[in-house]
N, C-alpha and C positions, 0 to 999 in steps of 0.2 A: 362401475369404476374399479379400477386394481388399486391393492393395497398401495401402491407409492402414490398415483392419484391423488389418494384421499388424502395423502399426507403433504404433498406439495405439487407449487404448480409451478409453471415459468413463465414470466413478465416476457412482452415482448423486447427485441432489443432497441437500448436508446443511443443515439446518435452523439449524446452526452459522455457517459461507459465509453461507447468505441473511440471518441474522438481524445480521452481521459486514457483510456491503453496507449495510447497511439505515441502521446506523450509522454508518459511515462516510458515507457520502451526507447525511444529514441534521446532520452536523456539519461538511462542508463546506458544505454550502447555508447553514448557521448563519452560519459563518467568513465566508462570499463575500459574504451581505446584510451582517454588520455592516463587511468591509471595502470596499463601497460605501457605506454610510454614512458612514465614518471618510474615505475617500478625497474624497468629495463637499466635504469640509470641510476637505480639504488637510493630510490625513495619508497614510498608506504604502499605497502599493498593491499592498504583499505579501501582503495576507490579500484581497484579492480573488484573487488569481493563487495560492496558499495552498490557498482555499476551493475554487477549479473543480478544483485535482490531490487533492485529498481525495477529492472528490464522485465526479469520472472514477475514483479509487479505488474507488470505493465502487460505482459503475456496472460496472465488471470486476469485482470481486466478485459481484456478482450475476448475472454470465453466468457465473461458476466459470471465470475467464480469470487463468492464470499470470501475464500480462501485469500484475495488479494489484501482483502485489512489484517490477516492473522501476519500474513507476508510482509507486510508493509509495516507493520507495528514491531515485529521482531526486529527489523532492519533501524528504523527508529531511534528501538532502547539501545542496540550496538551501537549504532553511531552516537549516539549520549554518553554511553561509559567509556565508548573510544576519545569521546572528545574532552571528557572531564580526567581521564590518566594522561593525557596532552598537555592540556592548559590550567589544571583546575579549574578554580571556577573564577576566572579571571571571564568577566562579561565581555567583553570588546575582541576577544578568543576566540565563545564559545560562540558569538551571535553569527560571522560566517561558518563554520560549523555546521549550524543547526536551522538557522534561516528559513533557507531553502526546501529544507526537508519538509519541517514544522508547518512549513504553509501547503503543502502538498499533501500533508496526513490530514490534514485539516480540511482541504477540497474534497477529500474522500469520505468523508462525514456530511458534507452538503448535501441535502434531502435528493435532488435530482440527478445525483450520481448511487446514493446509498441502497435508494429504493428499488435500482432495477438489478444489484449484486443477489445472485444468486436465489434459493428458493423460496417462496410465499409459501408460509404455513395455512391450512382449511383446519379450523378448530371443529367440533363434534356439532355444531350448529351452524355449520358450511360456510364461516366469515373468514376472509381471505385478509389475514395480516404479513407484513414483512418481519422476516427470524431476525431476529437481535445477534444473531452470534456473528463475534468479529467486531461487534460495536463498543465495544464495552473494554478492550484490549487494547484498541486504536486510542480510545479516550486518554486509558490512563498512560501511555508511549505516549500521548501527547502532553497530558500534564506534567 
């Protein structure tokens, strides 16, 4: 075996990930056309910038890339501190907001999406576990 071998391997792909890109992608592309339309008109240019880290989410998802919770959890805490210099913390505010999002980061934590992102580490007695990185990031953007 070659040094990267030993050190990871890759899960085959799940039809769950591709189907979880798919959607993600076409509801940033959604988000980013109507925040160019809104923006064009001189409203917020968050849901275009919103829209392309969904999308790029959505794009790392469909190459089975860990890198889409780092992606996704950055996008997360912006859209949190965008929406708290907004509304404070006026609850009935922040809940369309953050909704949606919330339940999205949250899907991506679901064992049958999490498991097949990215590399399986071989420890020095050949047991094949899935890497934690990205997991731990996502959590706290979502609490």
């Amino acid at each position: 075996m070659t040094a990267r071998a030993e050190t990871s391997v890759r899960t085959r792909r799940s039809g769950w990930t591709l189907a979880t890109g798919a959607v993600f992608l076409l509801v940033g592309l959604a988000l980013a056309g109507g925040g160019l339309w809104l923006a064009a008109r001189g409203g917020s240019w968050y849901y275009v910038a919103g829209g392309a880290a969904v999308a790029a989410s959505g794009v790392l998802l469909l190459r089975d890339s860990r890198a889409a919770l780092w992606f996704y959890a950055t996008f997360l805490l912006a859209t949190l501190l965008w929406s708290l210099a907004e509304v404070r913390l006026d609850w009935w505010q922040l809940l369309p907001r953050l909704d949606l999002w919330f339940a999205m980061g949250a899907w991506l934590l679901l064992p049958w999406i999490n498991r097949r992102l990215g590399a399986m580490r071989i420890d020095s007695a050949g047991n094949i576990t899935p890497s934690r990185r990205g997991n731990t990031t996502l959590r706290v953007a979502l609490a």
